[in-house]
C-alpha positions in Angstrom: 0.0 0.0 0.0 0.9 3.4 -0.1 1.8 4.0 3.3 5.1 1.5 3.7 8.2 3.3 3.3 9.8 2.0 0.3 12.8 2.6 1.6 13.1 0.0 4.3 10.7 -2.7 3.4 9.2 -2.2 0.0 5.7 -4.5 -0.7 4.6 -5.8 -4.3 2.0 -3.9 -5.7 0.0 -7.4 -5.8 0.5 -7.3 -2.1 -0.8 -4.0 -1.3 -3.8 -4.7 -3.5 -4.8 -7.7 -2.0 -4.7 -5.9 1.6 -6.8 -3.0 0.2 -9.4 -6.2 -0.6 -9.0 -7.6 2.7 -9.6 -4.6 4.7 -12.4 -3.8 2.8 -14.1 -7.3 2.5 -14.1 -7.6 6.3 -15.7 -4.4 6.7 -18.6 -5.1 4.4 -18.7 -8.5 5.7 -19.4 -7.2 8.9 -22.0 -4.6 7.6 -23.9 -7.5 5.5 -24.1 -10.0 8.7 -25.3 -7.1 10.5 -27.9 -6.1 8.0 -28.9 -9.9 8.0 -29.5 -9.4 11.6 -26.8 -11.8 12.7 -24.0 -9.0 13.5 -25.2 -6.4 15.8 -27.2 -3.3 15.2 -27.2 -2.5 11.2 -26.8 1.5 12.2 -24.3 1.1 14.3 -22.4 -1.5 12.5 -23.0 0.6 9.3 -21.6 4.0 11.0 -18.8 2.2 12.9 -17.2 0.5 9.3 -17.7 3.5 7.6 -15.4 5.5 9.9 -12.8 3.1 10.1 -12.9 2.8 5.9 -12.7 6.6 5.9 -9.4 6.7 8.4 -7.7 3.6 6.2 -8.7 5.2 3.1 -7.0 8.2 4.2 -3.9 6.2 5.2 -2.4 5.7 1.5 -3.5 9.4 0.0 -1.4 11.6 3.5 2.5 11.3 1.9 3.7 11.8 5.5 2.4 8.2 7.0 5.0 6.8 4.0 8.0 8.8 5.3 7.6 9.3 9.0 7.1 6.8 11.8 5.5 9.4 13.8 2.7 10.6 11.3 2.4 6.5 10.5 2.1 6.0 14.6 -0.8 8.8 14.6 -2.6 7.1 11.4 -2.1 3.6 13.2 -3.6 5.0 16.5 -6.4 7.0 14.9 -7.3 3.4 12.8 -6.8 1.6 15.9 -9.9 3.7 17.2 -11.9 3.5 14.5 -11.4 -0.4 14.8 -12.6 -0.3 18.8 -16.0 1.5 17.7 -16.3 -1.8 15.1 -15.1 -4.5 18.0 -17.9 -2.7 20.3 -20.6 -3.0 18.3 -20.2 -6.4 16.4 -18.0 -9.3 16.9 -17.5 -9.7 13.3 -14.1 -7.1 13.9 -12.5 -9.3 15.1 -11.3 -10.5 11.7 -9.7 -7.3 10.9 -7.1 -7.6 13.4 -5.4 -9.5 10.9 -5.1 -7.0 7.9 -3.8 -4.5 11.2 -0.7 -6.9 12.3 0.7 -6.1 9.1 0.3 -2.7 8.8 1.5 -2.4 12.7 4.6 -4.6 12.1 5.7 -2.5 8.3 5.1 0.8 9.4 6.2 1.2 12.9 9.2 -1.4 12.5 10.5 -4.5 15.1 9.6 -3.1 18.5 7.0 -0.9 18.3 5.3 -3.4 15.9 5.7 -6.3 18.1 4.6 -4.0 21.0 1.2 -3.2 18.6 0.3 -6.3 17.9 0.0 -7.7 21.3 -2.0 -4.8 22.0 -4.4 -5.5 18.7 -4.7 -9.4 19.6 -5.5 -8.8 23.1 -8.1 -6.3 22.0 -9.6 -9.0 19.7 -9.5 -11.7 22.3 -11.2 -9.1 25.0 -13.4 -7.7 22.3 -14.6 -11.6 21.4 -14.6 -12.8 25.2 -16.8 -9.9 25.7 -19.6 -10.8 22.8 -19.7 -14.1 24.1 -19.8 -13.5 27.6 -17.5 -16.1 28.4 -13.5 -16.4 29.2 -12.4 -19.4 27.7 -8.6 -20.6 25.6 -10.9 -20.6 22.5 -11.2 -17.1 21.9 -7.3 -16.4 21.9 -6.4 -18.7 19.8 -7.7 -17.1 16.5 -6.2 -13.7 17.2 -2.6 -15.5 18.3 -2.3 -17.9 15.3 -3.2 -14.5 13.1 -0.7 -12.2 15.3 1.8 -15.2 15.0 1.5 -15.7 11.0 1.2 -12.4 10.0 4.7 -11.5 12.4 6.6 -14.7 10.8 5.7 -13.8 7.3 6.7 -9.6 7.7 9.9 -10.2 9.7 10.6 -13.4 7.2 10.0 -11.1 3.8 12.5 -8.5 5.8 14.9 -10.7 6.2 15.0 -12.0 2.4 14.9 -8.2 1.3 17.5 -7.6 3.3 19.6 -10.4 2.0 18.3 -9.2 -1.6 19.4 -5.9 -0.8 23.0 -7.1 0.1 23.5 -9.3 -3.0 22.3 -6.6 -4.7 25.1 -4.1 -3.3 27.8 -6.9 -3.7 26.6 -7.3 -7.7 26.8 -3.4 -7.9 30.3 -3.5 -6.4 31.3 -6.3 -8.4 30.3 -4.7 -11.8 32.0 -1.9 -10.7 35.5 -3.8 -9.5 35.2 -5.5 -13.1 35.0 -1.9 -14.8 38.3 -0.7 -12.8 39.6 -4.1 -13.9 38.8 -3.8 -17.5 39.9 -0.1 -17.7 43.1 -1.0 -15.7 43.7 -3.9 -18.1 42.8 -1.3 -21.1 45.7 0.9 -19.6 48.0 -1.7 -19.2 47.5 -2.9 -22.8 48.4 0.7 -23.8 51.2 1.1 -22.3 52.4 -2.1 -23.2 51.7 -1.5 -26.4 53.8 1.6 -25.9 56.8 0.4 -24.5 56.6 -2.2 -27.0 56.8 0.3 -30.5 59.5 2.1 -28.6 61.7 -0.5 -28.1 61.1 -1.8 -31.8 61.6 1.8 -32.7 64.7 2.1 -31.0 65.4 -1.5 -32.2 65.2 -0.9 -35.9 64.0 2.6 -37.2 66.8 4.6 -34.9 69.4 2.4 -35.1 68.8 1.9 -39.3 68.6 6.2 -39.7 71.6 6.0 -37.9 73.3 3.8 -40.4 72.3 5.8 -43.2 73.3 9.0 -42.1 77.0 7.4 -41.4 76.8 6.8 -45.2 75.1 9.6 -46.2 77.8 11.4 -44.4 80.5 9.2 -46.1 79.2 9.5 -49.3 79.2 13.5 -49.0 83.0 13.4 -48.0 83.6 11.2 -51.1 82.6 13.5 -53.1 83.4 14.8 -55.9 86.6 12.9 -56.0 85.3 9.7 -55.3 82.1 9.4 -57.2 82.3 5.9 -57.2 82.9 5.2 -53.7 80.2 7.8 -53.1 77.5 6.2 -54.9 78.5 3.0 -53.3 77.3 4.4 -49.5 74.4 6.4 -51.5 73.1 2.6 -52.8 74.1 1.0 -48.9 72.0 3.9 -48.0 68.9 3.5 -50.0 69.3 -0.6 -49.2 69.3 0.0 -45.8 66.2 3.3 -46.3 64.0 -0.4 -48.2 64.9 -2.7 -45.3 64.0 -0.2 -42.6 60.7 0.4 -44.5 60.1 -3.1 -44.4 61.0 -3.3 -40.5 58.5 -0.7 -39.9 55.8 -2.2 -41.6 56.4 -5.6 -39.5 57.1 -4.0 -36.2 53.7 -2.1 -36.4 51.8 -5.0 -37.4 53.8 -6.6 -34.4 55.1 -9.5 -37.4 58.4 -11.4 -37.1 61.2 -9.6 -38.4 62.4 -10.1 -41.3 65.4 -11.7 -40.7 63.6 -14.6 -39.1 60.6 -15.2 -41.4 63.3 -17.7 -43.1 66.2 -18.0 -41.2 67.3 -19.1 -38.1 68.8 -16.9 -35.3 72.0 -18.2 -36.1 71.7 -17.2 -39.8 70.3 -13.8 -39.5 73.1 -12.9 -36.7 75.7 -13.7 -39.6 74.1 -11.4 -41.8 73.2 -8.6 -39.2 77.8 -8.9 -38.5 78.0 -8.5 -42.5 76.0 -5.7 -42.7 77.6 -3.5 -40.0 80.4 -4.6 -41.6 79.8 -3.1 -44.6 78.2 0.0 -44.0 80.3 0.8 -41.1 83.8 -0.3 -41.9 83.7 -2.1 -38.2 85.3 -6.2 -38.1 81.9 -7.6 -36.5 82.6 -11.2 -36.5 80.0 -14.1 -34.8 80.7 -17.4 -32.8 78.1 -20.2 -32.2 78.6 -22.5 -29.8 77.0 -25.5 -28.6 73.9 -27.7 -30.1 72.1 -25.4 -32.5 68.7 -25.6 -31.8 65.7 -23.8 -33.3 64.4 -20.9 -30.4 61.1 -20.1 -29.7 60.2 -16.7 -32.2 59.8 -14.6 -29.0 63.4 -15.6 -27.7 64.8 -15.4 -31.5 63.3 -11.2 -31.7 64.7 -10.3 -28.6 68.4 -11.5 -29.0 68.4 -10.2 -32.8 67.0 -6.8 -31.3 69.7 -7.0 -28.5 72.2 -7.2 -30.8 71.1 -4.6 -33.3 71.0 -2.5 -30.5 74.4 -3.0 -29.1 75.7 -3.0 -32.5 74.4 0.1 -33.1 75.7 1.4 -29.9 79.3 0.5 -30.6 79.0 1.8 -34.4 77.8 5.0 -32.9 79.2 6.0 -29.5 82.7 3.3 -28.9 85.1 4.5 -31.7 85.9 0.4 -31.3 88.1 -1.6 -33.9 86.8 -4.7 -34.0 83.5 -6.4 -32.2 82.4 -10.1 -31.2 79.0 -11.3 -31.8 79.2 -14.8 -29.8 75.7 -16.9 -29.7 75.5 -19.7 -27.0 73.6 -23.0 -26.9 73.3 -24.5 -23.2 70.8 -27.2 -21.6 67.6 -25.0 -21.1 69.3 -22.1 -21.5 70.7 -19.6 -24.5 73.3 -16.5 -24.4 74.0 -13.7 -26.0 77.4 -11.9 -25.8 78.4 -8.6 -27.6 82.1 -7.3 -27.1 84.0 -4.4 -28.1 87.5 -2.9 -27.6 86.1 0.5 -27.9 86.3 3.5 -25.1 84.0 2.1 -23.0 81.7 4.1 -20.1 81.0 4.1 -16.6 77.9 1.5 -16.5 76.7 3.3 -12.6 76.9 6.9 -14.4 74.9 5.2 -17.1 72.0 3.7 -14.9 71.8 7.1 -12.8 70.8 8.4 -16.5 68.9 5.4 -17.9 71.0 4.4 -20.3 74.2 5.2 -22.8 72.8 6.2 -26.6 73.5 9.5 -27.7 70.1 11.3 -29.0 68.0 8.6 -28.1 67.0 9.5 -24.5 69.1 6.6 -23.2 66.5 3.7 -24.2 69.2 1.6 -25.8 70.3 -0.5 -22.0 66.8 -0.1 -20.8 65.1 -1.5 -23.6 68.1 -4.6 -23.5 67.0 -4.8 -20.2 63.2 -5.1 -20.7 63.3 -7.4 -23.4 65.6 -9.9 -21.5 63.2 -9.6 -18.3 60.0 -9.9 -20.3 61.0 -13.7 -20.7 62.2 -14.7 -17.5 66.1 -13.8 -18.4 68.7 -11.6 -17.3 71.0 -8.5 -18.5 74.2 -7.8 -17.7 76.7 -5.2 -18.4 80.2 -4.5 -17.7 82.2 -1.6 -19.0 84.6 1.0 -17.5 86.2 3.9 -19.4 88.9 3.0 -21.9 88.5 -0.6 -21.7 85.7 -1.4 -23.7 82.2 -2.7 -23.2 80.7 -6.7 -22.6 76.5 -6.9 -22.8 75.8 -10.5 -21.8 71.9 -11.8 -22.1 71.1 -14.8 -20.8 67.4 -16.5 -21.4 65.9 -19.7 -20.1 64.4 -21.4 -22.6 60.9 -23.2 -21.8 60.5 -26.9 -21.8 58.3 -29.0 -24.5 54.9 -28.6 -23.0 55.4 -24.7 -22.2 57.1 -24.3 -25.8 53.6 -25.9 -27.0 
């Protein structure tokens, strides 16, 4: 009905409806045993159910009685009046105690409910006693049984719509914790993403401009005496301008390099030693050792990037004479070693800055680093000023059924 407060204990609409019915059926009940002369005076009767039908009428149309205890205490109390004038003059009230145990035990909650509905069923059970002139067990018993079912059920429904109401909070907070979730694993995924381009940036586009401005510069000394010579580092140039295009296009697409779309590691280290070779003028020479056996793809990128970016370091920044490429086969394990007789740096001044490359921000040790850790590996450096620089990687490699 109208007059529960929907915020504590909301009824269905079916429910309020069918109390409505109730309350109304008893009342002309009442009046229609009367008028059949089997109820008590038909004035009286009459006068006495048509005040309490006004009062309960009034109930769900005052907005108050649904917010406040107080206003729905008064209501209650003026109702419970109207009710006594009905118990006085027929005993055919007594059957609306029932519709008023619920409305005693929704609007005025626990206590002060429990405390009504004593009061309404001993009420009845005086109210009946005194029509029958007679004290007897018989009398209570309807008026308990009612005050006992209609408590069991109200306090029952509040405690599933209590339990409703927490499962419905937990669900809320659980669609929320999944939204943080998603949007933190959306932000992860971008930076990961991220960190991923800049190291293949770093990796391939950097280090490959780099290349071709060495011969672009080489070229320009050549000339014009040299034209030949000079449009020998123009063509390395261009060659390495296609296969940095080509890098670009797999990097984005996150594709194997192209190196490795054919060869093995082995293979495309050999040629990665030629070509610095050739377009820097640096002896880059390679050494495999152990049982040569074919890497997983992810291990494969990340030593070839490792060692285009250390070559690219040397080439750049170690004025060196002559660098070693060495590739290492163990049980479960593979290494990577890049060596250089060049000047060298202070590797603790370097970390304290992020890094060694000239231009680049310092992402050439950090990105090393990163790729080693991302599989389960390690990095190590060792360097001091003047006596030249040794990058060691060192990844586990997974066993058959992690491999699968």
């Amino acid at each position: 009905m109208a007059t529960e407060r929907s915020r504590t204990t909301p009824v269905a609409r079916v429910l309020q409806v069918c109390l409505h019915l109730l309350v109304a059926g008893l009342l002309a009940l009442a009046v229609v045993r009367a008028l059949a002369g089997r109820g008590g005076d038909p004035a009286a009767v009459t006068a006495a159910a048509t005040a309490m039908a006004a009062v309960y009428a009034a109930g769900p149309l005052i907005a108050a009685v649904g917010r406040s205890r107080r206003a729905a205490g008064l209501w209650l109390a003026l109702l419970g009046v109207t009710w006594v004038g009905v118990l006085v003059v027929t005993q055919d009230g007594v059957w609306l105690a029932f519709p008023l145990y619920f409305l005693e035990l929704h609007l005025l909650g626990r206590r002060a409910g429990l405390v009504a509905v004593a009061l309404t069923a001993g009420a009845a059970i005086v109210a009946y006693s005194a029509h029958q002139h007679t004290v007897s067990v018989a009398p209570a018993i309807g008026p308990l049984l009612g005050a006992a079912v209609a408590t069991a059920t109200v306090l029952g429904y509040q405690a599933l719509y209590r339990e409703s109401e927490e499962r419905r909070r937990l669900i809320d907070e659980l669609t929320a914790a999944r939204a943080d979730l998603a949007a933190a694993h959306h932000a992860a995924g971008v930076l990961a993403e991220r960190e991923r381009l800049a190291r293949e940036i770093h990796d391939t586009l950097a280090q490959s401009l780099s290349s071709i401005q060495l011969l672009l510069r080489a070229a320009q000394r050549a000339l014009p005496d040299r034209t030949e010579a000079a449009a020998e580092y123009v063509e390395q140039a261009r060659q390495a301008a296609q296969d940095n295009l080509a890098e670009a296009r797999r990097f984005v697409r996150a594709l194997t390099p192209p190196d490795l779309e054919s060869d093995t590691l082995p293979v495309a280290l050999e040629r990665l030693c030629a070509t610095t070779t050739a377009r820097s003028g640096l002896p880059v020479r390679l050494h495999v050792s152990g049982e040569r056996v074919r890497l997983p793809v992810p291990h494969e990128v990340a030593l070839l990037r490792i060692a285009q970016s250390a070559l690219g370091n040397t080439v750049r920044h170690a004025g060196a004479t002559r660098a070693e490429v060495t590739l290492s086969f163990m049980a479960g394990e593979v290494a990577l070693d890049v060596v250089d007789d060049g000047a060298g740096f202070d590797p603790a001044a370097a970390g304290a800055r992020g890094g060694t490359d000239e231009g680049d921000g310092g992402f050439g040790l950090p990105s090393m680093r990163a790729r080693a850790r991302a599989l389960g590996g390690t990095f190590a450096v060792e360097s001091a000023p003047g006596e030249g620089t040794a990058l060691a990687v060192l990844l586990p490699l997974p066993d058959d059924e992690e491999a699968s």
